[in-house]
C-alpha positions in Angstrom: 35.9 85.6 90.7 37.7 87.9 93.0 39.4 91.0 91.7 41.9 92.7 93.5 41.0 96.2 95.0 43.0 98.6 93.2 44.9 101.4 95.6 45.8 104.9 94.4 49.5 103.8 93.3 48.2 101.1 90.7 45.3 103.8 89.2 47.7 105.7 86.0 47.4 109.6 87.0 46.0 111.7 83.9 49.0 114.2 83.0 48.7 117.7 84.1 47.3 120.2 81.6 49.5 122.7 81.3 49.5 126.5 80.3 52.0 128.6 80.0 51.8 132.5 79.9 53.9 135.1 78.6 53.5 139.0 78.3 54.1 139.2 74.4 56.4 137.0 72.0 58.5 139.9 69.6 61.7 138.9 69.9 64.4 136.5 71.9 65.7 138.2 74.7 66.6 137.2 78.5 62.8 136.3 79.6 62.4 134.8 76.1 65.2 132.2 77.0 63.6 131.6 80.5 60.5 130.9 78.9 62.1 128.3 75.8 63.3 126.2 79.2 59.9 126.0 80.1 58.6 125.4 76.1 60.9 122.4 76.3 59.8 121.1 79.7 56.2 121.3 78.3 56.2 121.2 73.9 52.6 120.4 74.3 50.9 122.9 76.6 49.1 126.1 75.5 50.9 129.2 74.9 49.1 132.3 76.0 50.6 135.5 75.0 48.9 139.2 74.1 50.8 139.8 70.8 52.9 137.4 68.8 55.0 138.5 66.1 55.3 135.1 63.6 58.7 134.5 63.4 60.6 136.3 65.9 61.1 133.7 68.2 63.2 130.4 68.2 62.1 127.4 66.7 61.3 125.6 70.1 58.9 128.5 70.7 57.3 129.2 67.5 56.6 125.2 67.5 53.8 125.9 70.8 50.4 125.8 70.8 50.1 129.7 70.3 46.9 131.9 71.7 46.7 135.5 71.2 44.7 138.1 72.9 42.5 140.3 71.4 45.1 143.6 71.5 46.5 141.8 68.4 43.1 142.6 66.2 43.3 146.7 67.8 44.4 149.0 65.1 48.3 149.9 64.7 49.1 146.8 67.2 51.6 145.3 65.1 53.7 148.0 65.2 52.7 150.1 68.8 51.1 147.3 70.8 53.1 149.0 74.0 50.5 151.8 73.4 47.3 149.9 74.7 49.0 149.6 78.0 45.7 150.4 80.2 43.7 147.5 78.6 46.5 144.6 78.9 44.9 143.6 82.3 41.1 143.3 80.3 43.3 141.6 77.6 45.1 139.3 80.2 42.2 138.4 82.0 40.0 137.4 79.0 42.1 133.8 78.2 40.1 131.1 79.4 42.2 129.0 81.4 39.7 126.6 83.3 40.5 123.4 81.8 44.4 123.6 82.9 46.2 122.1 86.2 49.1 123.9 86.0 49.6 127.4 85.1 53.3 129.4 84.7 53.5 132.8 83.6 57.2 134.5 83.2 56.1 138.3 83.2 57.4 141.8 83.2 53.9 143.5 82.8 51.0 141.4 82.9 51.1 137.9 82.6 50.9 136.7 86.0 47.3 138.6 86.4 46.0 135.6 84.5 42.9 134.0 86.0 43.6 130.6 86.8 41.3 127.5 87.6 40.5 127.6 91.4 41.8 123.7 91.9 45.2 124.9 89.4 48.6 125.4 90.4 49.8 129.2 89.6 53.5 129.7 89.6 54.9 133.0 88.0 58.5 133.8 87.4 58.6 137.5 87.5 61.4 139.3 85.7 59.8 142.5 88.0 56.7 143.8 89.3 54.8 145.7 86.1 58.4 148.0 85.7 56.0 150.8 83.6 54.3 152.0 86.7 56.7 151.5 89.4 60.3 151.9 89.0 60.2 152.5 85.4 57.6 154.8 85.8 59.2 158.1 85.0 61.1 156.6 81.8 57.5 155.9 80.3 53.8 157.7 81.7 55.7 160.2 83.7 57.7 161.6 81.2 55.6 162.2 78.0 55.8 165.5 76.5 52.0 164.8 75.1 49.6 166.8 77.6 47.1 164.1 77.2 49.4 161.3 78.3 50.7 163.8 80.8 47.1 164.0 82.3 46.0 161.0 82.0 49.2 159.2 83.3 48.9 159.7 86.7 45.5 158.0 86.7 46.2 155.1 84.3 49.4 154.3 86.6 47.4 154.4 89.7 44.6 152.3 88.4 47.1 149.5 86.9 49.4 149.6 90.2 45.4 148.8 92.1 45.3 145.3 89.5 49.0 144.7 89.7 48.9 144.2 93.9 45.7 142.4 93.5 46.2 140.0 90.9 49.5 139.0 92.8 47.4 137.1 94.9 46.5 135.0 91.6 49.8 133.8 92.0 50.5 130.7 94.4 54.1 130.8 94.6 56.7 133.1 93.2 60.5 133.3 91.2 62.5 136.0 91.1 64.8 136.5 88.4 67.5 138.1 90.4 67.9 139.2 94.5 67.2 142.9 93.0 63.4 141.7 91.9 63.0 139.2 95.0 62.9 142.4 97.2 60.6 144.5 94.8 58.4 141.6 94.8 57.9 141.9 98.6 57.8 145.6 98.7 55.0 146.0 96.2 53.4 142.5 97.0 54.9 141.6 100.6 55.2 138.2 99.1 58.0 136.1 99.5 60.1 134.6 96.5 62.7 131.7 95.4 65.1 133.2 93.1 66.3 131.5 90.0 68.5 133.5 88.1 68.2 133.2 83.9 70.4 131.4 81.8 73.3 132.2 80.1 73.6 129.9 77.2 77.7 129.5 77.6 78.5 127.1 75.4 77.1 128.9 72.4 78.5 132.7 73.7 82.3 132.2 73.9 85.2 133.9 72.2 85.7 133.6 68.3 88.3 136.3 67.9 90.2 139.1 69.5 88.7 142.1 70.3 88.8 145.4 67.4 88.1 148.7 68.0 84.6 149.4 69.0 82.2 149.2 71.6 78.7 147.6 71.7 75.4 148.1 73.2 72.8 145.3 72.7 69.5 146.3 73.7 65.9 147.5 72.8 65.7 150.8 72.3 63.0 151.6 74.8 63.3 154.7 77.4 64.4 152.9 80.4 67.5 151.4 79.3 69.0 154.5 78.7 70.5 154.2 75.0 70.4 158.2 74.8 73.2 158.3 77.7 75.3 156.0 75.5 75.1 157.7 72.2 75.7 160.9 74.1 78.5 159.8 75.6 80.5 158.4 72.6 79.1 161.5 70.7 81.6 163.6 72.9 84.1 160.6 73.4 84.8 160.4 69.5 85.1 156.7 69.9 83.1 153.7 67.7 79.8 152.7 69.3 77.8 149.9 67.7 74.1 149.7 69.0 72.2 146.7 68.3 68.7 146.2 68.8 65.2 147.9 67.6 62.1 149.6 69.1 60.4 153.0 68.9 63.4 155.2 70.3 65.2 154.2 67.1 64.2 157.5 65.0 65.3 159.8 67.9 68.7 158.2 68.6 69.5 158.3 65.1 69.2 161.7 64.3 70.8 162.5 67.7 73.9 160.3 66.9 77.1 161.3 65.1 79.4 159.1 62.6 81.0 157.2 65.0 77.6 156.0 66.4 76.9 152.3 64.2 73.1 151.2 64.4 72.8 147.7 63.3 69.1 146.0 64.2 68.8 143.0 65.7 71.5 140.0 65.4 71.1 136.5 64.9 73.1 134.9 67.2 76.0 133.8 65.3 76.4 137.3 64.4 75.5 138.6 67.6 78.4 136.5 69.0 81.4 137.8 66.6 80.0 141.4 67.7 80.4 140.4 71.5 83.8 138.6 70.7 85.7 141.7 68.6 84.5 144.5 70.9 86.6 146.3 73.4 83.6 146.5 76.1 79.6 146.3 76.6 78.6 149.5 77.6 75.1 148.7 80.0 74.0 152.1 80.3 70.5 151.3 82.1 69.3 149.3 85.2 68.2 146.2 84.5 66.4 143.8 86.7 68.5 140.9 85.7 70.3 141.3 82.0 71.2 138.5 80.2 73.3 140.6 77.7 76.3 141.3 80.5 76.5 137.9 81.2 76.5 136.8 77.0 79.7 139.7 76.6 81.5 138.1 79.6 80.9 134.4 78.3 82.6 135.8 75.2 85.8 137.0 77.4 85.1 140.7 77.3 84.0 143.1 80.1 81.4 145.3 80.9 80.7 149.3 81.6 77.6 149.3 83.1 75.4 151.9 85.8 76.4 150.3 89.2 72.4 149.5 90.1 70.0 146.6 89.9 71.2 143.0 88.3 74.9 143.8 87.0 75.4 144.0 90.9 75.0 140.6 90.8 76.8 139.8 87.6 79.5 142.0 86.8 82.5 142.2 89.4 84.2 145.7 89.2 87.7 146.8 89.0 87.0 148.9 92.1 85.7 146.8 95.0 86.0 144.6 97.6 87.4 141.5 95.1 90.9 141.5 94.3 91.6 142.8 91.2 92.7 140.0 89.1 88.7 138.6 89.9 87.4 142.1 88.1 85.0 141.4 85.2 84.0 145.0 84.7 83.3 148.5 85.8 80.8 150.6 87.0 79.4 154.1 86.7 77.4 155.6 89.4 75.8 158.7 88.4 73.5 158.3 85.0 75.3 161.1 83.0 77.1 160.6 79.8 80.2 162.5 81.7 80.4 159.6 84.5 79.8 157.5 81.6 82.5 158.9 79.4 84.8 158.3 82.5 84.7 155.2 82.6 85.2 154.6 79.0 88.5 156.3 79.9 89.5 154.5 82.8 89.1 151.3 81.0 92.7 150.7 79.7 93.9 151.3 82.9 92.6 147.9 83.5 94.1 144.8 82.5 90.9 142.2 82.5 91.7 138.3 82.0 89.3 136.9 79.0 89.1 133.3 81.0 88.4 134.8 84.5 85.5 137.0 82.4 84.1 134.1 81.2 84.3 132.1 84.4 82.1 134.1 85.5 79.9 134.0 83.4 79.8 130.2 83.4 78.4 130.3 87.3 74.8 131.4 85.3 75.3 128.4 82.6 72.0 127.4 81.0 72.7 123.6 82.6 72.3 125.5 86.4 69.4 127.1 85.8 67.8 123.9 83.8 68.3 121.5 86.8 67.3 124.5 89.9 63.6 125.4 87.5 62.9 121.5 87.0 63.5 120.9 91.1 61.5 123.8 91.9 58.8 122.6 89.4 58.7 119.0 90.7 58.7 120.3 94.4 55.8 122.8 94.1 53.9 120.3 91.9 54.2 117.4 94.8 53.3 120.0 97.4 49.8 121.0 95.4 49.0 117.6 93.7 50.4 114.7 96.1 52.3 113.5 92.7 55.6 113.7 91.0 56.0 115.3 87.9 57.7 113.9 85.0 60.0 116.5 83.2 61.9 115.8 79.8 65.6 116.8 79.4 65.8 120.5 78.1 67.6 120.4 74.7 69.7 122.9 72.9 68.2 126.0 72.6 69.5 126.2 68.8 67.5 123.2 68.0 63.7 123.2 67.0 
């Protein structure tokens, strides 16, 4: 009896084993909601992460195959995990990841050092090179008043900027979050990048009332983004500031705040939405390499004071530029004082911004257009590496499980 010869179309492909990666799961913000994209594309790969805080993340998330590292088991790591810094490479390094076809790591620190299978696809969307020992550095080992850490710094940054340029070439093919982090990527790596800006869930951020009397900040409360300037500023402006968000500058910006200065924790998002909706502006005080939060504020109609550097270029249209006026979303400040600051809390009523051409702009980031530009990108690199197509469920509400 003759059998037919069977040809590679006719032979059922095993699916790819996926892994994604992740620098630590403590809370949803903007490279959280990247990631959820890619939790929905894959609900059954592994989740590798260095710390995971049970909990803190969305249901789609917490619903992964979750590995930690070992920095979880270190002493004080549930609360200071930041501190172990130097070994985060070691910690990165030690998942075993042989068994998987396709690797993606969305990082900020150290998740695309990951040691992939040789045969494996690597693709890592980078939010920035590692930002605590290049641009950030001064915010974080260059500015400690502990002599130890003002010692030791210098040689912990240099050794971790040696393992950050190497284990770039871990990495087959890049995203960058934003055009800002595209060209960091090629001056620290002189590797090239697609960039696929986050998402902006726009449906879910839009207007629930009119805007009251106060001003918000939403964001950790970490050196770099520059909370201090803000609480200085409305310290000396009089004005109600609202600050939500955690981390370990909490203690010093409380006792340096006055009355006027509201510190609220972390938000749900139904709450964190009414708190976008009712305020007069977003004060962005720090440089981001992306920032989703601009973009959630201007979804919900209102517009944005932020320092004139990295991502809000991209996002926020000022009152005082090229555009015409009527297209303005925002304005900026250009020196990082609380006085430039301050000014521009002033000069805001001199403004008349329109709610719908706010959130207009903010619709051109809409969770939908980054969905459908990640899943081409995905398909195409995969074809390129594996001759094959790759088969890519619909990416659901991010609200849902």
């Amino acid at each position: 009896m003759q059998y037919p010869i069977p040809t590679p179309e006719s032979i059922p492909l095993p699916p790819l084993r996926v892994a994604l990666v992740h620098d630590w799961l403590t809370g949803m913000r903007g490279g959280e909601k990247c990631l959820e994209v890619l939790c929905e594309f894959f609900p059954q790969a592994a989740l590798f992460t260095l710390f995971h805080q049970k909990g803190a993340m969305s249901p789609r998330i917490e619903a992964m195959d979750i590995h930690t590292s070992w920095v979880m088991k270190l002493p004080g790591a549930k609360k200071r995990f930041r501190g172990y810094l130097p070994l985060f490479p070691a910690a990165i390094e030690s998942f075993d990841l042989a068994e998987y076809d396709l690797v993606i790591s969305t990082s900020h620190c150290v998740a695309k050092g990951v040691i992939p299978s040789p045969r494996a696809l690597h693709l890592s969307y980078l939010h920035t090179p590692m930002r605590y020992i290049w641009e950030m550095y001064p915010h974080y080992l260059g500015s400690s008043r502990n002599p130890v850490k003002r010692v030791l710094g210098p040689l912990i940054a240099s050794r971790l900027r040696t393992w950050d340029v190497v284990s770039s070439h871990r990495v087959d093919h890049f995203i960058a979050n934003s055009e800002n982090v595209r060209r960091r990527i090629w001056r620290h790596y002189h590797r090239e990048a697609e960039v696929i800006c986050p998402p902006v869930d726009a449906e879910f951020y839009r207007a629930t009332r009119g805007p009251g009397d106060y001003f918000l900040v939403v964001t950790a409360l970490v050196p770099y983004k520059q909370v201090r300037l803000a609480v200085e500023a409305f310290n000396r402006l009089g004005l109600k500031l609202v600050v939500v968000g955690d981390g370990p500058e909490k203690a010093k910006l409380t006792r340096l705040a006055r009355g006027n200065v509201e510190f609220l924790g972390w938000q749900d998002p139904p709450a964190l939405r009414e708190l976008y909706s009712g305020c007069r502006a977003l004060i962005f005080p720090g440089e981001e390499d992306f920032g989703i939060v601009p973009l959630e504020a201007q979804a919900c109609g209102r517009p944005v004071i932020a320092y004139g550097r990295g991502g809000v270029l991209e996002t926020v249209i000022p009152a005082h530029g090229a555009p015409p006026a009527a297209e303005a979303t925002g304005l900026f400040f250009h020196q990082p004082t609380p006085e430039a600051l301050a000014a521009a809390v002033r000069d805001l009523d001199r403004h008349a911004f329109d709610p719908q051409v706010i959130r207009r702009q903010a619709e051109r980031f809409a969770r939908p257009l980054y969905v459908e530009r990640m899943a081409r990108f995905l398909r195409e690199k995969v074809r390129e590496h594996f001759d094959r197509d790759l088969v890519l469920p619909p990416a659901g509400d991010r609200h849902g499980a």
